[in-house]
Structures are given as C-alpha cells and as structure tokens.
C-alpha positions in Angstrom: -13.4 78.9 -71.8 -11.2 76.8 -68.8 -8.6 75.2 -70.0 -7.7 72.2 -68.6 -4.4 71.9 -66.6 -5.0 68.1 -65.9 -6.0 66.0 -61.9 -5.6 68.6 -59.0 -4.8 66.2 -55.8 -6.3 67.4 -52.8 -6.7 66.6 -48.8 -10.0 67.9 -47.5 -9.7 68.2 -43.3 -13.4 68.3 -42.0 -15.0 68.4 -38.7 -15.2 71.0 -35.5 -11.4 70.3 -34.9 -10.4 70.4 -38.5 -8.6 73.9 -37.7 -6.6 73.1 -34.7 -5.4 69.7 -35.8 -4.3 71.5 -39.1 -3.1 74.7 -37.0 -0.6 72.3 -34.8 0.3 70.0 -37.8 1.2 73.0 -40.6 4.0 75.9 -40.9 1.1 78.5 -41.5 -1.1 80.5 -39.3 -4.2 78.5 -39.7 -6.4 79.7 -37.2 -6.0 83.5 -38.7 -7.4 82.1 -42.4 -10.8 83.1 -42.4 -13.6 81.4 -44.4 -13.2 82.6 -48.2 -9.1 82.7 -48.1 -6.3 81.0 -48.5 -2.5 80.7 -47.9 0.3 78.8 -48.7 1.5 76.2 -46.2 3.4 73.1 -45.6 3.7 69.8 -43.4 7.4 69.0 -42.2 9.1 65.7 -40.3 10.1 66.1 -36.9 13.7 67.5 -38.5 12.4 70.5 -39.9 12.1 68.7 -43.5 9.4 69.7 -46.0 7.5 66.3 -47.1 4.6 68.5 -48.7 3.9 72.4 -49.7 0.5 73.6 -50.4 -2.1 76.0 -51.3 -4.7 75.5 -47.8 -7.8 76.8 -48.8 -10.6 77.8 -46.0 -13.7 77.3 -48.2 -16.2 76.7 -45.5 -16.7 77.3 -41.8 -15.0 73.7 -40.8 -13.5 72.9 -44.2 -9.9 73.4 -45.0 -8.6 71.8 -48.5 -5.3 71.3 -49.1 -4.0 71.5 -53.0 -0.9 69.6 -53.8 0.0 71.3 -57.4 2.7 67.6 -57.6 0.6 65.5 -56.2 1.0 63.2 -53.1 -1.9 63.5 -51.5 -2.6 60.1 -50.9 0.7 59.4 -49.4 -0.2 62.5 -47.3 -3.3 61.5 -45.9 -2.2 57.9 -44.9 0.6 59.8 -42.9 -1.2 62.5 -41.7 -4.0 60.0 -40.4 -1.6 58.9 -38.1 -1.8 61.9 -36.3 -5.1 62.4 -35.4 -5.7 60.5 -32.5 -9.0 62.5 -30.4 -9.7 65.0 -32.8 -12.8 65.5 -34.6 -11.3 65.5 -38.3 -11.6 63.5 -41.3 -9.0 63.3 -43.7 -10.3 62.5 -47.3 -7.7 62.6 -50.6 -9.4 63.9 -53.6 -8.7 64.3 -57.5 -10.3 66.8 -59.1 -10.1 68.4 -62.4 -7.6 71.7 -62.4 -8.3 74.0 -64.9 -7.0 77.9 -65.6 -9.5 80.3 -66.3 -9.4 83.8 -68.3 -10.7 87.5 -67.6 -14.0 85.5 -70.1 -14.4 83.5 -67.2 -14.3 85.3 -64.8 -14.5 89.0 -65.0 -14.3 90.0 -61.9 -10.9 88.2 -60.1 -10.6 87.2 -56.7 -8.6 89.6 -54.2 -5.4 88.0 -54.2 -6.0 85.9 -51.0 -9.5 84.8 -51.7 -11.2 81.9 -52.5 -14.6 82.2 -54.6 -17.1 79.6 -55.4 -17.0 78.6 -59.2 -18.4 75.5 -61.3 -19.1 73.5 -58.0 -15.1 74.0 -56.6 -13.3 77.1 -56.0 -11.3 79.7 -57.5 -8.2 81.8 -56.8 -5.7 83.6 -58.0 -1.9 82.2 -58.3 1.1 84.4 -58.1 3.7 84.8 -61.0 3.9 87.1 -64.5 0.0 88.5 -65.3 -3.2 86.9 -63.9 -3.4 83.7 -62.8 -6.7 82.2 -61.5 -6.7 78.2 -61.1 -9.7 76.4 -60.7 -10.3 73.5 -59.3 -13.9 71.1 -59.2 -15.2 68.0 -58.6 -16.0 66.8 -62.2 -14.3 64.7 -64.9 -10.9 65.2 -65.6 -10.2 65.5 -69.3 -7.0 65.5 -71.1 -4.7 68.3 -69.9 -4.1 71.0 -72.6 -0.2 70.2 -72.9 1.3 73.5 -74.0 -1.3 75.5 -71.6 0.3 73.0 -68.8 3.8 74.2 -69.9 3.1 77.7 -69.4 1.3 77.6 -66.7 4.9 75.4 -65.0 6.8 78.2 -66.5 4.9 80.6 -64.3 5.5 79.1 -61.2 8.7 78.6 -61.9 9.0 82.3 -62.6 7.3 82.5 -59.4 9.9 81.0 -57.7 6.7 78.2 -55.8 8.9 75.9 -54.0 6.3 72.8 -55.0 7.5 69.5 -54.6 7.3 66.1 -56.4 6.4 63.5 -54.0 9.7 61.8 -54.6 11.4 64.7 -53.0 9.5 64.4 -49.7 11.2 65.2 -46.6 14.8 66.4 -48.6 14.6 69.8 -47.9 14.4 71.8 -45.0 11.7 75.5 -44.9 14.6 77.6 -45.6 16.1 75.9 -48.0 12.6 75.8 -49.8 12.1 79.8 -49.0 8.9 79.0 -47.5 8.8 82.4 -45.5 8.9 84.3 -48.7 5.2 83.2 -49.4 4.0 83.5 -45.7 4.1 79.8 -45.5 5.7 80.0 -42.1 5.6 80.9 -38.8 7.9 81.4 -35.5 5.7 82.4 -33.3 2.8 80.6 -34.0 3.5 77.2 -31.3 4.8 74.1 -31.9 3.9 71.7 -35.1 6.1 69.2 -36.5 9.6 70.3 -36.8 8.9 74.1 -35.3 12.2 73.5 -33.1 14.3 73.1 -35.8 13.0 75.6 -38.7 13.3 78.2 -35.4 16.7 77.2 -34.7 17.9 77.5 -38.4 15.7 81.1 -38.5 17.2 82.8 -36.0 20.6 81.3 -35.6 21.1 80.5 -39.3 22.8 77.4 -40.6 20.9 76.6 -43.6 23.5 75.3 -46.3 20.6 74.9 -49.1 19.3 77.7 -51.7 16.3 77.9 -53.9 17.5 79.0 -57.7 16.2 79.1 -61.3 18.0 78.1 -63.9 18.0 77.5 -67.9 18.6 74.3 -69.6 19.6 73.8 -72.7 17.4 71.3 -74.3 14.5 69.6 -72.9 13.1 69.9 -69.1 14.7 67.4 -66.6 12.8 65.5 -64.2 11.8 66.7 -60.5 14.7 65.3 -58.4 17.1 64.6 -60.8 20.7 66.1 -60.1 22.6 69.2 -60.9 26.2 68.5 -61.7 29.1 71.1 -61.5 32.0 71.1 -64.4 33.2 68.3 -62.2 30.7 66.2 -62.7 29.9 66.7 -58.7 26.3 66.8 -57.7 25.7 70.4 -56.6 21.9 70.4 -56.3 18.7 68.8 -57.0 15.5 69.5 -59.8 12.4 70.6 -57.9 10.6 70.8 -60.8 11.2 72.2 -64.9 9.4 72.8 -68.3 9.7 73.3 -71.6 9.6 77.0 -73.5 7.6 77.5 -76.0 10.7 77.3 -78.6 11.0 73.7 -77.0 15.2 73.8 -77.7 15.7 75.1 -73.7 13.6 74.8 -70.6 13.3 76.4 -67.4 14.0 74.5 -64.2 13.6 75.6 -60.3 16.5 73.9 -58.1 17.9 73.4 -54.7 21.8 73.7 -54.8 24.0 73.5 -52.5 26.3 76.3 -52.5 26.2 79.8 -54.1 27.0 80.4 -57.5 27.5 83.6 -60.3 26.4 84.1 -63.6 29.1 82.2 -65.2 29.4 79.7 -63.1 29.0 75.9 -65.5 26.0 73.4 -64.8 25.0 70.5 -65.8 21.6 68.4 -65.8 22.4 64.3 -64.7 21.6 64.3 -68.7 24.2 66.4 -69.8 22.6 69.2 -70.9 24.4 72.2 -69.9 22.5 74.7 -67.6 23.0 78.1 -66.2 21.2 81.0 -63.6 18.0 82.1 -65.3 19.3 85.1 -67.6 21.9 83.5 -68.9 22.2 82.3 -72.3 22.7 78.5 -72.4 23.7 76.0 -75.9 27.4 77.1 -75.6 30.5 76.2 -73.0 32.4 79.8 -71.8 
C-alpha cells in the first residue's frame, strides 16, 4: 500500500506558452523535457540566488508542474505571477497528498526520468539509497506516516537534494546549492533570472559556499538554523535534517562556509555537537 509522506505543494504552469515562460524563468533546459519526463530545476533572483528548487514535471502537452518537496509554493506563485506579463500561462498553487509507493504498487517502475500516470496524479522515481518512487494526487491528505517521513528525509539527505525551506529563499547561490550535479542547470541555455551571475561564478569561479552532510548528535535541527565552529562562530546554515531510526543522532544537509576535515568540531545553534557524515558524533576529540 502508499504510504503517506504528508501535503506535496505544487505550481501547475498551463497554457500554449506555459513552456517558454518556464524555459526563460528556470535554470533547466525546459524546452528539451518531453511530455512524460521530468527534471530537476530551480527559480533564482536577479543575483544568481536560489529562492526555490524543484522537481518540474512535463505531464501533459502544455502542462508543466512544479513540486516543491519544503513547500513554498504559494509564496512562489504570487512572485512568479509577476512575471508573466503577455504570456499565455496560468499559474495555480496546489496541495496534494504525497505518498511513497512500493515494488506492490507498482511493479513495473518508471525509467528514472519519467513520469507515469497513477491514482489520478503522477509517479516517478526519486534518487538516493534503493528505489524510490513518490507519488503525488489530487485527493485528501491524511496524516503523514511519521517514521516513513523520516526515512524518506534521510534519503534525500543521503542524496545530497539541495531542497530548501521557504525561509531560506534567495540565501544561496546554484553553486553553492550544487544544482549542476542534478542537471538542474544550464549555461548555454539563454538568459533567465540570474543566468549572468551563476555563468560568471561557473566559469570564473568564486563561489565561497559548499553543500555538506553532517551528523548530529541528538535530535534533528531546524532548516536554517546555524552551524557553529568550536568558536562559537557561525560557519554554515541547516538546509534541512532528520532523525535516525535510533532517534539519539540525526542526519542534517548544510551549506558552510569554508572547507572542513573529518575532525574538524561542529556545533548545531542548540549545542549539539556535529560532525561530516562518517564520523562518529556524542564525544569532544
């Protein structure tokens, strides 16, 4: 059976321009996702900041849905709106139910890129350890299965997904994020919000910001709080964390601002002591 993951917020673009408006407004190749796929994407700010990242599903021909794992997308289609002047697109936000579905379910997975139709939504697979296939669909939402939630965070996190709570909109810039990693980006695709600036960074470098896992001892921190050196100085920020199934340490993904070794000290704004993923945690050395 599902199991349910809890609300999946979405942005459906629709209408004969909906691909060219989301083609110059997103990092991604848009006009090369053909009807049944799907990529990974993002929106910046006219500095080359990241204020959402997103799976963009092509589900039909003048369709493209946007799936915010974090949420935001109401805050994402007000400013997004903004933009859309002449073009023949609505933008609509959405909450639909999010749900992770077994080899039971579906015996037959999606090709790693494609989107299938399933229960009235759509399916596809999600990177990270084993098979993943999320499902998302236009019915009620019931009560997220809590531990399921937690592993399914731990697999993203083991991922290394760059998603984003809404309160850390517009903090990071695409490389800091590591969007090019998921083919989330492009340089030669023409301009969209930002372009100049992620272009700039990509072929000249510059970027002072890295994407890292790390352990916590004790329970997961919130998205956006701080990472503290032995100092007590802040040396990154939370993207997002949760708890393993032992429940005494928890798995975080971070942006920090300088590189760092194995036995290099960390703290959460909390206290709890931290550490690169791999490295035991619960004792000072």
């Amino acid at each position: 059976m599902p199991v349910p993951l809890g609300p999946a917020e979405l942005i459906a673009l629709s209408g004969t321009d909906a691909l060219s408006f989301a083609h110059a407004q997103f990092t991604s190749d848009v006009r090369a996702l053909a009807a049944g796929r799907w990529q990974w994407s993002a929106w910046l700010d006219a500095q080359g900041r990241v204020r959402h990242f997103f799976a963009l599903l092509h589900v039909e021909p003048s369709t493209v849905i946007a799936w915010l794992p974090l949420g935001g997308a109401d805050t994402m289609r007000i400013a997004l709106s903004r933009f859309v002047v002449r073009a023949k697109v609505d933008i609509q936000a959405r909450v639909w139910a999010l749900s992770a579905l077994s080899d039971a379910d579906m015996p037959v997975p999606p090709a790693p890129d494609a989107v299938i139709a399933h229960d009235g939504g759509w399916a596809f697979l999600q990177p990270g350890p084993g098979q993943r296939i999320a499902a998302i669909a236009p019915s009620a939402i019931p009560a997220p299965d809590r531990a399921a939630l937690e592993r399914w965070r731990m697999d993203d996190i083991a991922a290394g997904l760059p998603l984003l709570v809404p309160e850390l909109a517009g903090e990071f810039v695409a490389q800091a994020l590591d969007l090019e990693r998921f083919d989330a980006i492009g340089f030669d695709k023409g301009c969209y919000p930002g372009q100049e600036v992620v272009a700039r960074l990509h072929f000249r470098g510059g970027n002072k910001r890295y994407i890292q896992r790390l352990c916590v001892c004790g329970a997961a921190p919130a998205g956006g709080s701080e990472i503290l050196d032995a100092a007590g100085d802040p040396i990154g920020r939370v993207l997002y964390a949760a708890a393993s199934s032992a429940a005494t340490t928890s798995a975080a993904l971070a942006i920090l601002t300088r590189t760092i070794d194995a036995n290099t000290a960390l703290y959460t704004a909390d206290g709890a002591q931290a550490a690169l993923a791999g490295r035991d945690v619960g004792t000072d050395s």
